[in-house]
Structures are given as structure tokens and as C-alpha cells.
C-alpha positions as a printed Julia matrix, in Angstrom:
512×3 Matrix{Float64}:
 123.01   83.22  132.66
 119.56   84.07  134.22
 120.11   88.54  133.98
 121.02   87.61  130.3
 117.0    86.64  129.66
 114.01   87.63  128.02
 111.02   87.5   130.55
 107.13   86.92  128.57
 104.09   87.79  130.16
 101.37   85.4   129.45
  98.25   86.37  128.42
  96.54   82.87  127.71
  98.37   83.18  124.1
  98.14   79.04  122.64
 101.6    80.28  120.86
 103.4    81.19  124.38
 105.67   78.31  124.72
 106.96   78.56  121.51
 108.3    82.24  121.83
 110.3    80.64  124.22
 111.51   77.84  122.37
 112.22   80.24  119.71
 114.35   82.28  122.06
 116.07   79.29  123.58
 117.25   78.03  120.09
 119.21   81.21  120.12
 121.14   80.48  122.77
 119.76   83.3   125.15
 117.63   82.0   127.91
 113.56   82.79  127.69
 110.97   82.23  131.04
 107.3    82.47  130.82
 105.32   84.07  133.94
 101.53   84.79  133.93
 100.63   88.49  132.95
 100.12   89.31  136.6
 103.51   89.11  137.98
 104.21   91.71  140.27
 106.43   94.74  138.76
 108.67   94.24  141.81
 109.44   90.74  140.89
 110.5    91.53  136.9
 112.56   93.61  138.05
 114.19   91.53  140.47
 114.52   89.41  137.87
 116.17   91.45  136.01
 115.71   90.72  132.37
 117.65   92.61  129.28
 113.98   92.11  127.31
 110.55   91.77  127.97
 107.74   90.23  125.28
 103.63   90.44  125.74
 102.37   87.63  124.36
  99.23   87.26  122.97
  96.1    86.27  124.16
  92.45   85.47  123.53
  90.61   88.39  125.25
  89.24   91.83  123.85
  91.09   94.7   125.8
  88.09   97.18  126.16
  86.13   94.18  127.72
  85.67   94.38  131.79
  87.31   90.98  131.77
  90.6    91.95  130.33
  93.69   90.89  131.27
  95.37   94.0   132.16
  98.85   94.73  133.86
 100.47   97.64  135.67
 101.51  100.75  133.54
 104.38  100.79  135.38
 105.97   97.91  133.44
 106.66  100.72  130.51
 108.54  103.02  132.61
 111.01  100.21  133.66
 113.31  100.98  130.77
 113.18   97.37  129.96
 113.18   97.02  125.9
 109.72   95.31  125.16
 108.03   93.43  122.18
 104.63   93.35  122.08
 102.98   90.57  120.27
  98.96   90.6   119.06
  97.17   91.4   122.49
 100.01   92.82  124.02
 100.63   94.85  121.26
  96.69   96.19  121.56
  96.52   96.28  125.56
 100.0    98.31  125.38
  98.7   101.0   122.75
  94.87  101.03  124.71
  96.91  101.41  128.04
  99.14  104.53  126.99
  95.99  106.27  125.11
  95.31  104.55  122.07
  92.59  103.34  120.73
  91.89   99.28  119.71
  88.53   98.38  117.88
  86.57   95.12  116.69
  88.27   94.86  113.12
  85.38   94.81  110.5
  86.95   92.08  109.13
  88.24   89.2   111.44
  92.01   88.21  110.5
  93.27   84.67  110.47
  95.74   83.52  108.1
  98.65   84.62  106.07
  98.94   88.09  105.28
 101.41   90.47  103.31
 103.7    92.49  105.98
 105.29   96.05  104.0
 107.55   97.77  105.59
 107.21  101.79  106.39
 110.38  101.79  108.04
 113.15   99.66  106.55
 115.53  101.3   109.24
 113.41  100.24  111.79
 116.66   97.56  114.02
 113.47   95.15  114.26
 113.51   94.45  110.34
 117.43   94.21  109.99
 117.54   92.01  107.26
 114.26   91.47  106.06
 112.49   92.39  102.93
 109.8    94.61  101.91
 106.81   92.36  101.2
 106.9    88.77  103.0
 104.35   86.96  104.71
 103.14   86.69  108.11
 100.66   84.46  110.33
  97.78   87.11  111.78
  95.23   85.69  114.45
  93.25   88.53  115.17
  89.69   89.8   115.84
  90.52   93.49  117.49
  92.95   95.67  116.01
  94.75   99.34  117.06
  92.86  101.9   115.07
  95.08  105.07  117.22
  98.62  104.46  117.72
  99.2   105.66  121.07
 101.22  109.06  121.42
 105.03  108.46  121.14
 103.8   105.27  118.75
 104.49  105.35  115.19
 103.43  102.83  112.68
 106.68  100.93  110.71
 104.42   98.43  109.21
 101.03   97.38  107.76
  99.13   95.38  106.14
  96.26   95.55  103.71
  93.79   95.54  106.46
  95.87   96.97  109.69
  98.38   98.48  111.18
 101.19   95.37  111.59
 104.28   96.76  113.41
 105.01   99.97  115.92
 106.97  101.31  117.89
 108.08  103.82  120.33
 111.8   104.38  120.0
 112.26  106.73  122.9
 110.67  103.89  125.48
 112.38  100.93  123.44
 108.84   99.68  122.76
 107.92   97.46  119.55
 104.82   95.93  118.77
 103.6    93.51  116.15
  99.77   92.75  115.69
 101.2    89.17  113.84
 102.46   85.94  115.37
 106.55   85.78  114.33
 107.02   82.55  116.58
 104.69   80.54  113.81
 106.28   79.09  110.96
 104.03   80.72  108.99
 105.4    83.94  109.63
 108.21   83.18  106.73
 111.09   86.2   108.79
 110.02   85.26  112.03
 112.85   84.16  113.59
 114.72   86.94  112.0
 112.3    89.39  113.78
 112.71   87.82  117.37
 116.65   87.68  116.29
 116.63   91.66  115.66
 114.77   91.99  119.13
 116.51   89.59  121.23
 120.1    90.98  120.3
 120.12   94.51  118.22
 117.24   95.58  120.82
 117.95   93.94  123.56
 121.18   93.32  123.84
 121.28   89.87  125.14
 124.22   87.22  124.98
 124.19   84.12  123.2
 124.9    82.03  126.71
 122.13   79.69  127.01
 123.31   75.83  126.28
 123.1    72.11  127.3
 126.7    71.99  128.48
 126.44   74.73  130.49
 123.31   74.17  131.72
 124.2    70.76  132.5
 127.86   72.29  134.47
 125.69   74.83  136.41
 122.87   72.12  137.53
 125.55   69.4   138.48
 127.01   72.05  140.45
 123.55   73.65  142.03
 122.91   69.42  143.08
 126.31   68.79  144.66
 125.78   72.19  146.78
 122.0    71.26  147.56
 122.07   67.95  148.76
 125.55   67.96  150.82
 126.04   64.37  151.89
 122.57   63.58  151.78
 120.34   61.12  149.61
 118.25   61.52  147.01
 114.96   58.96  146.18
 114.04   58.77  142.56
 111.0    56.75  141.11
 112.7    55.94  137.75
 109.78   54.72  134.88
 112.46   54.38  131.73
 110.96   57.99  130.3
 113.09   60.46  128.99
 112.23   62.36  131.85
 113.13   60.59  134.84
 115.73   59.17  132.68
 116.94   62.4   132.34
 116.92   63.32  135.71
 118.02   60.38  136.95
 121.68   60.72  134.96
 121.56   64.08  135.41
 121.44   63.73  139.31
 124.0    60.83  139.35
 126.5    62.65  137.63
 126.33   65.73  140.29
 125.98   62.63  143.73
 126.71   59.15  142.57
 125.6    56.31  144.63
 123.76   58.78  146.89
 121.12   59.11  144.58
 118.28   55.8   144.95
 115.99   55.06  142.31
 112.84   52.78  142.37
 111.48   51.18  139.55
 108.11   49.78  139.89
 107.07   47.48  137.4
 103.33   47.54  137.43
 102.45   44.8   134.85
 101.39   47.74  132.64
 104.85   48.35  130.89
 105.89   47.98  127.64
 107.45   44.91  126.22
 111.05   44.18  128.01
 111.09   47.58  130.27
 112.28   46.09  132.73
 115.22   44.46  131.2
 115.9    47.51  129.51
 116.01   50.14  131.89
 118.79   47.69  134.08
 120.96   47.16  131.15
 120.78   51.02  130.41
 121.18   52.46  134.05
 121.99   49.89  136.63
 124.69   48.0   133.93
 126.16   51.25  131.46
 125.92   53.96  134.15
 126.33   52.04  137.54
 122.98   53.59  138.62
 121.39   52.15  142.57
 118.47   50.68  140.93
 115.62   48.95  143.19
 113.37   46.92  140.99
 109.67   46.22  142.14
 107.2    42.97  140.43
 104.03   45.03  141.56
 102.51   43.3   138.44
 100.12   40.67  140.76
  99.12   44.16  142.84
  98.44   46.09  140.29
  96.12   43.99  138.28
  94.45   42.7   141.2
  92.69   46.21  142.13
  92.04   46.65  138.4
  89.89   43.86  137.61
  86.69   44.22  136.88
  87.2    47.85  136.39
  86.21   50.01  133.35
  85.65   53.19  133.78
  89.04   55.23  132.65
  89.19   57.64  135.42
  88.82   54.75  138.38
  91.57   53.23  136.41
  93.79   55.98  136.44
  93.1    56.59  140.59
  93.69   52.95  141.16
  97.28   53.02  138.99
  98.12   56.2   140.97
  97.4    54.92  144.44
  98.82   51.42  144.24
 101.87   53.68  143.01
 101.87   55.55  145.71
 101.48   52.75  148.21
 104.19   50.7   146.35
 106.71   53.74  146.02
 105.71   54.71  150.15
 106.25   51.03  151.37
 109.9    50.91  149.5
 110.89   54.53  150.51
 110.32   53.45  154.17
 112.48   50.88  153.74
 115.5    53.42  153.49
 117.36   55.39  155.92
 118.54   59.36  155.56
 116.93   59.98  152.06
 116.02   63.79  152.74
 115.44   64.84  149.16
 112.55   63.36  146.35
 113.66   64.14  142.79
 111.2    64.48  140.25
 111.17   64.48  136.05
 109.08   67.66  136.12
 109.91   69.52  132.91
 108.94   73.26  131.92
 105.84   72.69  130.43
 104.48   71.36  133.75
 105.48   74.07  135.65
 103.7    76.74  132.62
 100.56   74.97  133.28
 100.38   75.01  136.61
 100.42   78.92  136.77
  98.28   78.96  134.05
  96.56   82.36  133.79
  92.92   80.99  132.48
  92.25   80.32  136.0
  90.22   76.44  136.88
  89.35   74.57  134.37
  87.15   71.34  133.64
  88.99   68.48  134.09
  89.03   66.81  130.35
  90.77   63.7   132.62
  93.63   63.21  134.94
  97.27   63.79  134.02
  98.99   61.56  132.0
 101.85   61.13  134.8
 101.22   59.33  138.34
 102.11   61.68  140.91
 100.77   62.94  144.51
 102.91   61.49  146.97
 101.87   61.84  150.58
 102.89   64.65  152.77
 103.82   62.69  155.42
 106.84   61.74  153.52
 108.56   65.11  154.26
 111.15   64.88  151.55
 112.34   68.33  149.84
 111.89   68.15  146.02
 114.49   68.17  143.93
 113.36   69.12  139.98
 116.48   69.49  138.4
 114.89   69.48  134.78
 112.12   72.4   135.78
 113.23   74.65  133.59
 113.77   73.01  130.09
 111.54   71.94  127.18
 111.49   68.48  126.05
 113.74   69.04  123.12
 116.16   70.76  125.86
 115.43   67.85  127.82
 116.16   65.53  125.29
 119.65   67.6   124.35
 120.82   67.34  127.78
 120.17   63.2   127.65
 123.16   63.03  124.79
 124.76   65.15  126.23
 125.18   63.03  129.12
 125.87   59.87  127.17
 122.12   58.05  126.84
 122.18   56.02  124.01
 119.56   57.66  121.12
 116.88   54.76  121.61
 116.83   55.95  125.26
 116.41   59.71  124.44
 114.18   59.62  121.86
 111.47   57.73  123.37
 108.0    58.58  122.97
 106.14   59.78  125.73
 104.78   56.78  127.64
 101.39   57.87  130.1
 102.35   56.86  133.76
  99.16   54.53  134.53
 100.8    52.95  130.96
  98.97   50.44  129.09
  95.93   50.13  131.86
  94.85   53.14  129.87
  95.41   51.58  126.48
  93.37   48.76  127.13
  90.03   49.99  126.47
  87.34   48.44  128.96
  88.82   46.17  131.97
  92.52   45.07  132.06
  93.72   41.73  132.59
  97.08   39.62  132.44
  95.74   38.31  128.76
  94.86   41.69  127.61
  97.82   43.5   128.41
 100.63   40.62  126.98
  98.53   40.73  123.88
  99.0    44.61  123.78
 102.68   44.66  124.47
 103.51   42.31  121.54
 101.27   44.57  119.37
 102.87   47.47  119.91
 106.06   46.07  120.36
 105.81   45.22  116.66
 104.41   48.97  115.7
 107.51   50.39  117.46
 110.13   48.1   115.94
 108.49   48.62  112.51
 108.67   52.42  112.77
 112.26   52.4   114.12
 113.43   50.08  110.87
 111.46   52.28  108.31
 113.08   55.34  110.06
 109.64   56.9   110.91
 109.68   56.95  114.46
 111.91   60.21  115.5
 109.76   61.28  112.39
 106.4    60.89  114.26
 106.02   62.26  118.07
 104.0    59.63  119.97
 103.12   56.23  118.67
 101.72   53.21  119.79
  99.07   50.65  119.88
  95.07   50.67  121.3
  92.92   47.49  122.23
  89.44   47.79  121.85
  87.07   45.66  124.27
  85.51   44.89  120.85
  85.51   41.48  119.07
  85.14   40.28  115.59
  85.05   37.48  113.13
  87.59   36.82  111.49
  89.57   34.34  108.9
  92.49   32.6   109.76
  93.38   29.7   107.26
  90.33   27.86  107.02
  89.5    28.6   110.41
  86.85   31.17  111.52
  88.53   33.05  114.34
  86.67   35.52  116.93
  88.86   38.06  118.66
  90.14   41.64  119.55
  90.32   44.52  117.7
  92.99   46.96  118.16
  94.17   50.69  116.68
  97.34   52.26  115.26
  97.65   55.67  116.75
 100.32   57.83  115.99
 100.15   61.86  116.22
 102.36   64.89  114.92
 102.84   67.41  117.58
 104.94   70.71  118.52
 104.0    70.78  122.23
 101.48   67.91  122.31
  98.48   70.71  123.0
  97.07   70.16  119.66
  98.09   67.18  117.49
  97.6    65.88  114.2
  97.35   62.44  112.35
 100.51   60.91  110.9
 100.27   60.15  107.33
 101.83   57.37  107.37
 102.15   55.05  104.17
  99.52   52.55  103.49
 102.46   49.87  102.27
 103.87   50.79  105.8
 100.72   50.39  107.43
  99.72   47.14  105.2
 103.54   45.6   106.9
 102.24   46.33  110.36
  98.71   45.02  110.29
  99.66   41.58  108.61
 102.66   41.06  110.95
 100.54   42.16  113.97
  97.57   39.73  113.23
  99.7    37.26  111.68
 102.08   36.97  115.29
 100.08   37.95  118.09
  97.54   35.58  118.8
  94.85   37.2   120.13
  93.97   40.36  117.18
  92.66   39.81  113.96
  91.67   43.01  113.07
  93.47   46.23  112.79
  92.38   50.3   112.65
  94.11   53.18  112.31
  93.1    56.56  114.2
  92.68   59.45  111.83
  91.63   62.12  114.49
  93.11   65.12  115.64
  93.62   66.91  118.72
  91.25   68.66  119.44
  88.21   67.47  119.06
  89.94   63.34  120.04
  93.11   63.22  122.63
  96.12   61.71  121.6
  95.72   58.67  123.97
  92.21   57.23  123.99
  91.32   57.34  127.63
């Protein structure tokens, strides 16, 4: 399944992941590696295809991200998107300038070469996404141009190395034949097989497992996420009762999580479930505490602690399993090097070293949507599977200021009500993370003829692809009207209500 791939070289491109994704949807299987890979290891690899993405750097700068010439001599069939379409023409003795006039938008693509296999299909004049401040002035020799635009040259090739490039972004859905043009690459230039599915991935994984961990045990820290949901079927299915998963309950879950993750995978799938009340713990080293980053360390290490003392409880576990999903392991071999820390991640993690337990990540290599795919598959009930991401130090980073016992019941019911509201109006797989704020802020307020003084809070709920930029959801006011009277109206406690309209960037999705 893995020789049948397309391999893409990352050059810092914000579009990367969804070439991929694109890809996968096909059914042929796409990985993303940082421009730098060593030649030895593609071709180890192996791949039928090979695709440059694009990137944010000026090739004629002495930063560039450059790669080995060697790569074009491989006889590897290549697409070369944006800046790899400009490094691979500058490279083989072309010539890429600053374009006089800086291209982002939609443009008209018209096509030199309507034999060309990349435009199988597609007509003369459609439109296309550009994102572009360089562009190749001299085709490189062996290069000839099979498209343009008003203002470039849009589409080469060299036909006797197998080598395409495209100065546009086809994986946008701006680009209107975009799919079509990875299509024409992926199997008329290429050559790949349509192999890469759920079911088989989930066969070949259960398999992989069952071989791995031979009569041993796995440990699991199970939240009620998709992910370590997931992970957590996924692993059962291949070992049964040798798999062990701890749920701690940190007093910082949502409304009935608990209860719910036991019905769903201690009752319907038989699952070895420990269940931790870590609630007194947890909120006893938070009090007092503001600042969101101390919060997050404090959530991560009582975690840690509480997970360490339960996994020394057990006997023979040699393997950890983990939810990690693709995405994770793309930004950890990020190629734009350090970075300031905007805040710690989202998901509690770290366990000591000391614990000596080989990792198990059977979910490493899919996208949430894969992820999500491979839940049904397996039999999770929808409400399970389509879950909204849920940050690991969990509502101690929705409460806005210190977090108490008070503060986070009051929150639960709040969003409790936001969720069930957006499930019933059949807006919640519509939206891609949702979910409820309180503000250490208090007001006066109205209540009957009673004058009432108490917490704010704020409806957030964000539109996302891959949750690295994010937008507002529109939702409707009569929807929004519903929520805010039945919110103030039942939880005692809030008696006004907000909605976020920011976007990421310049605001996160969650607020701390």
C-alpha cells in the first residue's frame, strides 16, 4: 500500500496538508516529509510520484530552501507546485524574478497544450487560486510552457524527465479543476493505484498490533476524544482485554463524561476501563491560580502524577499507546525550524522516561477526517465520532481567571446547553469546534424584579479545514437568541451572554 504513494516535500507551504488530503480522498496514499529528506531515503521509500509543495521563501535569496539536484534524475514523475515549481526551473538553469506585480487571488488559467495528460479533461479558460510574489521568467532547458496566465507563465513541463509544474495552488477550492489536475497527475502520470482505504487500513493496523505486542499489554489514558477513542477501539479489536485504559476524571470535564465514556466503551465494547475522581486533586493545585500557562503546567503534571501512580499499580504493561494523529507528527518535523511559543499544546502529554514503555501510535498516520472514518468503521456510535475537539487541560482553560468547583459546574451546564442546542438544530457536524467561555467578569443584571450580579460568559464556535486558521460561524441570531435565554434562564450563575466574532489569526480558537 505504502510503494503505491505520492511522497511531498515540504517547503513551509500553509496549503501542505491539504495536498495530502486531496490525494488521500483518492484512494492512493500521500506522506508529507520536510524538503530536506535525504535522496537515499525517497528512494527507499519508493514512491510512484513525487510533489514540491510550496513555500514562503524567494529562491535566489541565501536563505532558500533548496534540495539536492539529484532528486530530478531519480526518474520519479514529479509535480511541482508554486515554489517548487520556481526552485525546480532556478535549479536546472532557469531563471525566477520578483513579479512586478504581486499575485494573490483568482486568476484565468489557458491552456497552450490541451494534450498536455495533466489537463485530461479540463477546459480552456477556468480559474485558479495564485499566491505568488516571484515568478519563472526562463523556463529551464528541456521546460516548455503548457499554460499561462495574463501575468505569468502557469503550467510546464518537461516530458522527457516526467516533470510538471504549476505556479497556482490546485489543492484550494478556489482552483475550480483542481482536483482534476492532481487526478491527471496522481494516475495518468503517475501511475498509482486506487488502494488507500479505512477497511484496509484498519485490516493492516489490527494486524501490525497483534504482531507488535505478542502477549503483552498495552496502557492507554482514554479522555472520551475521538482520538484516544479511536485508538482505543482500534487497539482492542487487534488485543482485547490486554489492552488497559485509564480515565482520569479531573473535575475539568464536560457535563456527564464520565458516565458517557463507560456506557460507550466499558458497557457496548467490553473495554478494561480504570476510572480515576482526581477532581479534589486537581482543583486543589489550581486555586488561586490565573495565569493560563501555570494552569496548563499544573493540569499536565497532576496528569502525569495521576496517570504514573495508576500505571504502577499494574504488572507486565510493556507498551503506552497514544491518540497521536498525522498532523502531530507534520508539525513536529516542521521545516520553519523553532518557533515562539504562542502557548502550550492543547493536549496533556510528557510522560516520564522512567516509565520505559514502547509507544504504540496506531493512528500516526491519518488525518482527522481519516480518523474519524476509521471510528464508524469500527462501530462508534456518530455522537462519539463526531465530537469536537476537547483541549486536554479541558475547561481549566475555559474558565478565564482562577478555577473553582462553582465556576466550572456553572460552565458545564452552559455549554452543555450550547452543545445540545446545536445537535437539535443540526448545526453541530456543520460547525468544527464549539463550546462555551466564562469570563472572570461580572455584571448587573435583571432577573424578575430582582437585580442580579453575576458572570459573564461567550459563545465560541469556529469554521476550520485543519484548525491552523479558523473563522467565525455565522450562526443565526434566532439560534443564538434560543441559546442565550435558555442559558441565563437555567444556569444560575450567568446573566449575560457574548458571542466571539474573531478569527484565527489574529484570536485562537480557544481563549487561553
Amino acid at each position: 500500500m505504502k510503494k503505491n504513494s505520492i511522497l511531498i516535500l515540504d517547503f513551509g507551504s500553509q496549503y501542505n496538508q491539504l495536498i495530502a488530503r486531496r490525494i488521500r480522498e483518492m484512494g492512493v496514499y500521500a506522506e508529507i516529509v520536510p524538503y530536506f529528506e535525504p535522496i537515499e531515503k525517497i528512494k527507499e521509500r519508493e514512491p510512484k510520484g513525487i510533489i514540491l509543495s510550496g513555500g514562503p521563501a524567494s529562491v535566489y535569496l541565501e536563505d532558500a530552501f533548496m534540495i539536492d539536484k539529484e532528486i530530478y534524475n531519480l526518474g520519479i514523475p514529479m509535480l511541482t507546485v508554486c515554489y517548487g515549481m520556481q526552485l525546480t526551473n532556478y535549479l536546472l538553469g532557469g531563471k525566477v524574478e520578483a513579479a512586478a506585480k504581486q499575485e494573490f487571488g483568482k486568476a484565468h488559467l489557458l491552456i497552450d497544450d490541451i494534450e498536455s495528460p495533466l489537463f485530461e479533461g479540463i477546459p480552456n479558460d477556468s480559474q485558479v487560486w495564485m499566491s505568488h510574489q516571484d515568478h519563472v521568467v526562463q523556463l529551464a532547458p528541456g521546460f516548455k510552457q503548457i499554460a499561462h496566465t495574463d501575468s505569468c507563465i502557469a503550467t510546464c513541463c518537461n516530458e522527457e524527465k516526467n516533470i510538471y509544474g504549476v505556479q497556482f495552488h490546485p489543492e484550494v477550492t478556489h482552483t475550480e479543476y483542481g482536483k482534476e489536475i492532481y487526478k491527471n497527475f496522481v494516475f495518468n502520470i503517475a501511475k498509482c493505484e486506487e488502494n488507500w482505504s479505512m477497511t484496509n487500513y484498519i485490516d493492516e493496523t489490527v494486524k501490525n498490533i497483534k504482531e507488535k505486542v505478542g502477549d503483552k499489554k498495552v496502557l492507554l489514558g482514554l479522555s472520551g476524544g475521538v482520538d484516544s477513542s479511536v485508538a482505543a477501539t482500534l487497539i482492542h479489536k487487534a488485543i482485547g482485554d490486554q489492552l488497559i485504559c485509564i480515565f482520569v476524571d479531573t473535575g475539568l470535564l464536560r457535563k456527564n463524561e464520565g458516565k458517557t465514556v463507560m456506557e460507550v466503551y466499558a458497557e457496548n465494547f467490553h473495554m478494561n476501563i480504570k476510572c480515576v475522581d482526581a477532581e479534589e486533586r486537581f482543583l486543589t493545585k489550581l486555586a488561586g491560580v490565573s495565569d493560563p500557562e501555570k494552569k496548563r503546567k499544573i493540569i499536565g503534571n497532576e496528569f502525569i502524577e495521576v496517570f504514573n501512580e495508576e500505571a504502577s499499580k499494574l504488572e507486565d504493561v510493556d507498551f503506552l499507546a497514544q491518540g497521536t494523529i498525522y498532523p502531530d507528527v507534520i508539525e513536529s518535523q516542521s521545516v520553519k525550524g523553532p518557533s515562539m511559543t504562542i502557548k502550550s499544546h492543547h493536549n496533556v502529554g510528557g510522560l516520564p522516561e522512567d516509565m520505559h514503555f514502547t509507544l504504540l501510535e496506531p493512528l500516526r498516520e491519518l488525518f482527522k477526517d481519516e480518523v474519524r472514518k476509521v471510528g464508524r468503521e469500527l462501530g462508534i456510535p456518530d455522537h462519539m465520532v463526531d465530537r469536537h475537539p476537547f483541549p486536554g487541560p479541558g475547561l481549566g482553560i475555559r474558565i478565564l481567571g482562577d478555577v473553582d468547583k462553582e465556576k466550572a459546574d456553572i460552565l458545564r451546564e452552559a455549554d452543555a446547553i450550547f452543545i445540545e442546542e446545536l445537535r437539535k438544530a443540526d448545526l453541530y457536524t456543520k460547525v468544527s469546534q464549539a463550546f462555551v467561555v466564562l469570563l472572570p467578569v461580572k455584571s448587573v443584571g435583571v432577573m424578575g424584579d430582582v437585580r442580579t450580579y453575576e458572570y459573564t460568559a461567550v459563545l465560541r464556535s469556529a469554521n476550520t479545514i485543519d484548525f491552523m486558521t479558523a473563522t467565525w460561524s455565522k450562526l443565526p441570531f434566532d439560534f443564538l437568541e434560543l441559546v442565550s435565554n435558555r442559558i441565563i434562564n437555567e444556569v444560575k450563575g450567568i446573566n449575560r451572554l457574548t458571542y466571539d466574532i474573531s478569527s484565527k489569526p489574529p484570536a485562537t480558537i480557544e481563549w487561553e
